[in-house]
Every structure is written in C-alpha cells, then in structure tokens.
N, C-alpha and C positions, 0 to 999 in steps of 0.2 A: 808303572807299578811301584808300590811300595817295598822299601826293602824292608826285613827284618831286621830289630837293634839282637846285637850279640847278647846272647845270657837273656834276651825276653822276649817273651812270644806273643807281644806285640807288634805291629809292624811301625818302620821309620817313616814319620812325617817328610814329602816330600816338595822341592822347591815347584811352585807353579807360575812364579813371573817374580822377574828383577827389575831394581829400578835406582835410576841415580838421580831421579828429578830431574828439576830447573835450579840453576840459582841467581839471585839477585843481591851484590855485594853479596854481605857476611853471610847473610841464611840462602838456603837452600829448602826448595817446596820438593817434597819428598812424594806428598799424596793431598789432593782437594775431595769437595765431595762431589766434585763433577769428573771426578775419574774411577782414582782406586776408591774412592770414602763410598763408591757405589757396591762396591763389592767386595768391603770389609766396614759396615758399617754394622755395629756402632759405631766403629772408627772413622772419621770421615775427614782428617785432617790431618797433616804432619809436615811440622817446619823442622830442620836443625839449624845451628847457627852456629855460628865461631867465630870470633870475634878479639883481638886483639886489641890493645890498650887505645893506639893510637887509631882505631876505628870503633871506641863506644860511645864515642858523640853520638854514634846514629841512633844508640837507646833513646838517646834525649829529643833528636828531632821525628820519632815516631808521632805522629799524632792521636792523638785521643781519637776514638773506634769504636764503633756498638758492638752486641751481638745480642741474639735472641736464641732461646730453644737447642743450647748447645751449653757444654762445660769444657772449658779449660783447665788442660794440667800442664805446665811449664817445670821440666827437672832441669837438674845440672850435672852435667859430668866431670866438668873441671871448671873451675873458678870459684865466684861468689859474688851473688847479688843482695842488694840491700831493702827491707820493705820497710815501712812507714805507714800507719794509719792508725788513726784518734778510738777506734773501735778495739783494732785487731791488736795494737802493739807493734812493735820495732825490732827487727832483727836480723839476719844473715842465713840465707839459704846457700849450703854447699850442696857437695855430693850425699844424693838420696835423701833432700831437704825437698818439698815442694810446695808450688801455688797453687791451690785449687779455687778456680771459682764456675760456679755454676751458675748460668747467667740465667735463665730460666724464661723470665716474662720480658729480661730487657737490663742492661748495662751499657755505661761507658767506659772503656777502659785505655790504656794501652803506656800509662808514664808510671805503673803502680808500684816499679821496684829500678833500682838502679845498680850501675855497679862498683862491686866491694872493691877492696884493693891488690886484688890479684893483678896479673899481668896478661890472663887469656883466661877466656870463658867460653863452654859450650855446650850444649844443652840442648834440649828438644822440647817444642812446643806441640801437645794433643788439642784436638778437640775431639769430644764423644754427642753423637745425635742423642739427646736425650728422650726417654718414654714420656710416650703420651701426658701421663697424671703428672711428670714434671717440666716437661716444656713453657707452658707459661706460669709454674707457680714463680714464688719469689727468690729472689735470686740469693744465694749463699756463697760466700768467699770463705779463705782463712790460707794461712800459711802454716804450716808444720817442719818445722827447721829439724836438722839430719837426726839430731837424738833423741825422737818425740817419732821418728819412724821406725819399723820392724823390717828385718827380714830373714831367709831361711838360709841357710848355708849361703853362696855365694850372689842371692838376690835379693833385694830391698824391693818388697811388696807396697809400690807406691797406692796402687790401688786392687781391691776385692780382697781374696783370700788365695793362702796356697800353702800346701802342708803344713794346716793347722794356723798360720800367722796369717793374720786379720789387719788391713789397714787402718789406719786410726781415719782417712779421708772419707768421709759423706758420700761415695759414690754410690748409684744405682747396681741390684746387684748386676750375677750374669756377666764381669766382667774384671781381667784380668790384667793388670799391667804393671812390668816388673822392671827394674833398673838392675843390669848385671854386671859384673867385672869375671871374669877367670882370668884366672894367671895361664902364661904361657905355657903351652900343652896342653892345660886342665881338660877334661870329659865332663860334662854337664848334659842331664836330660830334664827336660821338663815335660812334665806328664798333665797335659790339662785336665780340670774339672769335667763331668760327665756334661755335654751339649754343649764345650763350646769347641764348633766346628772352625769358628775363624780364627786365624792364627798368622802372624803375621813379624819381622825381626828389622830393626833398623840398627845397623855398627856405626856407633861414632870413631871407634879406632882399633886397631890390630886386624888381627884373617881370623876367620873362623872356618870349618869345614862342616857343614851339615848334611844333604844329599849333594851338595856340589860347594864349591869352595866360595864364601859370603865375603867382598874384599872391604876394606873401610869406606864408608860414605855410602854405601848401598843401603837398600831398603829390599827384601825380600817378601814373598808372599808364598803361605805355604797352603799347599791343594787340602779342598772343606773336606776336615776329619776329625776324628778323636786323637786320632794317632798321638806316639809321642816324638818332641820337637828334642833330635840328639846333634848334642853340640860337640866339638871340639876345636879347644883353643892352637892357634897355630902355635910356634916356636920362635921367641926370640920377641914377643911384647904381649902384654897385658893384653885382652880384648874386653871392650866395652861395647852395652850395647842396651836396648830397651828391646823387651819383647811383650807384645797383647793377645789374646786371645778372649774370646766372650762369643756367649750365644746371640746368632744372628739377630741380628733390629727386626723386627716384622714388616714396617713400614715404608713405603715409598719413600724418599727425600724430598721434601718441598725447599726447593733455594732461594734462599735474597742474596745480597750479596754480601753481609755477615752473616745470615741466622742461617738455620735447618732445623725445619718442624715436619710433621710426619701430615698435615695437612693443607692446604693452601687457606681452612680458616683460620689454623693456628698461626701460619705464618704472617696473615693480614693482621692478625690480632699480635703480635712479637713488633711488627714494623711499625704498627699503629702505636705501641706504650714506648717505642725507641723513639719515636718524634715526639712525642711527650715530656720525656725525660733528659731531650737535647734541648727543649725552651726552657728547664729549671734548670740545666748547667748552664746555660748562657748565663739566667743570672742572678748563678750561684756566686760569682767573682771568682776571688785566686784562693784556690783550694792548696797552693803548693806547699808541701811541709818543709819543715827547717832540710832534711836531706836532699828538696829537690824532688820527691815524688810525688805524684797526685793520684790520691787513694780512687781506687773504682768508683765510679757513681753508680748506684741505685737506688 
C-alpha cells in the first residue's frame, strides 16, 4: 500500500524492486533492455561509472560502437569531460552539462569525449527506446555544457519538462529525466506529469529515505503510478542522484545487440545502415582531433 505524504492528500510513491547491478572495473550496469529496460522502458539502459585519474585510460581504449533506434544521454556528477567536433564545437561538460545523441537510423560512436582535468569522474550513461517516427530518422548529436542547462530548485532538467523548466535537449516528449543534489537532511518531492506511470531513482552518492532507505550505488524502481516520488536526504553528506520518469513505451523491444527498435523490420533496417556506415568509417582514415577524440560518425 501506498502511504500518504504528510500535508498532501496524495498518496507516497512506493519502492517496488532494488538493484546494485553488475559491475565491470569503473562502470557498473545498473539496468539492460533485456531486464529492467523491459519494464521501465522508455528507459531501457543504465551505466554509472566512476572512475579515477589513474583508471581513465580505459576512456581511451573503449572501442568505437554502433547503435541504432536508441539515444544516449551521458551526465556528470563530479568531474569533467572534454568534447571535440568540427560541427559541434569544443568544450567541457561538468555537473548538469550533457551529451545527447540520438542515434536514430545508425552511429558509430564511443571516443566522442575525454577526460578533463579533474582527479575523479562520475556519471551515468541512459539510453532511451526511441518512438516509432524517430527510430530510423537521422541521427542528432550535440553537447550542452552546465550553463546552457535549466533547472528547478534543487534539480537540473536534463531532459522534458518540470515545473515550468523546459530542457534545451531535442528529446521525445513523455519524458522526464532530472540530475539532483539535496543537501544533507533536505525533503524534496517530485510530483510527475499527468501519465507518467514509470518512475524510477539511481544514487550516485549519500542515503536517502523514500518509502525505505535508498543507500548509494543502488538503482530503485518505484510501483506504476502517478503518485508522488518523496525524498529525503540523510544527515551528514550531500545526496546525488538522477531521477526518470515518462509515459510507458507502447512497443515491444526488438534487440540487436546495440540497437532497440519497436519492430524486428526496423531493427533489420537499424543493423542494415550500421554495416553501411562501418564500410565509410573504414575508409574514413584518422578522424582523431588534436584533443584525442573522435567525433560520432554518422
């Protein structure tokens, strides 16, 4: 049962599954679409990562990666990366700076930013199943660095909307996804839009208490409702954390093993312009820019 929030007569969004992942060195797989991305999709993916000075080699030796029929949003919680590209322009993603690309009919990606000169970096990497009419259109990138983003009292609207603050990011609507800090103790409720039943919290650091106590590194999943999502921050650190919410996907999940399209023609049609598009980066030659990264191919 739902409890009621004090002072509203609304009832309290309640926890329905935890999770700590897998991890592999720095990142840790939080959710695929072959588990929870099945039943919080649109959401259908989440990495975090953390990653120390003397472990961001491993930025470097990531190899370049398709995807189809999906968009990436990559934030930061603490550090600073660096982007490069002849199109987009040059510059530094902090906190509540992000990368958005929408890969749509087909990209390659995965050297597109590096890191700045902080000492520890950490962040979370989405992917969203995008709708039908955008899955195979063309693909959109861009970077929006931290003061070129909005947010409402204690949350930075990376993507949709929320009281009133509208993200400057290109996303589909129907969907909700916020970067938050509360100070130690703070009470925070979030009240989502009308239909969006999924709702869902990953802490990169401090305790929070919601319907049960959220410890750092977890990933939470909260029971399909309107309800509102009431926070509060433990005592004695900062809590950080991304929260989504958005009206359900309608669509099956069709899987490759980058894309997710909502049909197995779209999908054939995603994996078909990805081998396409890996015979002109073959021989594109050396794409690398003077910092060392190599801008998305599409």
């Amino acid at each position: 049962m739902n409890a009621r929030v004090q002072g509203d007569s609304l009832p309290r969004r309640g926890i329905a599954h935890r999770t700590r992942g897998h991890g592999h060195g720095p990142i840790t797989r939080l959710m695929s679409p072959s588990d929870l991305g099945q039943r919080l999709k649109p959401f259908v993916f989440l990495d975090t990562f953390s990653i120390g000075r003397e472990a961001m080699s491993a930025l470097a030796d990531m190899p370049l990666h398709p995807h189809s029929g999906i968009a990436t949003v990559t934030v930061f919680t603490e550090g600073e990366a660096r982007y490069s590209d002849p199109e987009l322009g040059t510059g530094t993603l902090t906190y509540g700076g992000v990368e958005w690309m929408r890969a749509g009919s087909g990209v390659w990606h995965g050297k597109e930013i590096s890191p700045g000169d902080a000492a520890w970096m950490q962040g979370f990497q989405l992917w969203l199943a995008l709708p039908a009419e955008l899955e195979n259109a063309a693909p959109v990138s861009c970077y929006i660095e931290a003061a070129g983003m909005r947010h409402s009292g204690p949350a930075h609207v990376i993507i949709g909307s929320y009281e009133g603050v509208q993200s400057p990011v290109p996303a589909p609507a129907g969907i909700n996804y916020l970067l938050v800090t509360l100070k130690a103790g703070q009470h925070w409720t979030y009240r989502p839009p009308t239909g969006h039943t999924v709702g869902w919290l990953a802490l990169a650091k401090g305790g929070l208490q919601a319907d049960g106590p959220i410890r750092s590194g977890e990933m939470v999943v909260f029971e399909s409702s309107e309800a509102p999502i009431v926070l509060h921050a433990a005592e004695g650190q900062d809590a950080v954390f991304v929260l989504g919410s958005a009206v359900p996907h309608p669509h099956d999940l069709h899987l490759g093993y980058y894309s997710v399209h909502t049909s197995s023609a779209a999908l054939e049609k995603g994996e078909r312009r990805i081998a396409e598009l890996e015979r002109t980066l073959r021989a594109s030659g050396d794409r690398r820019t003077a910092v060392g990264t190599i801008p998305v191919f599409r």
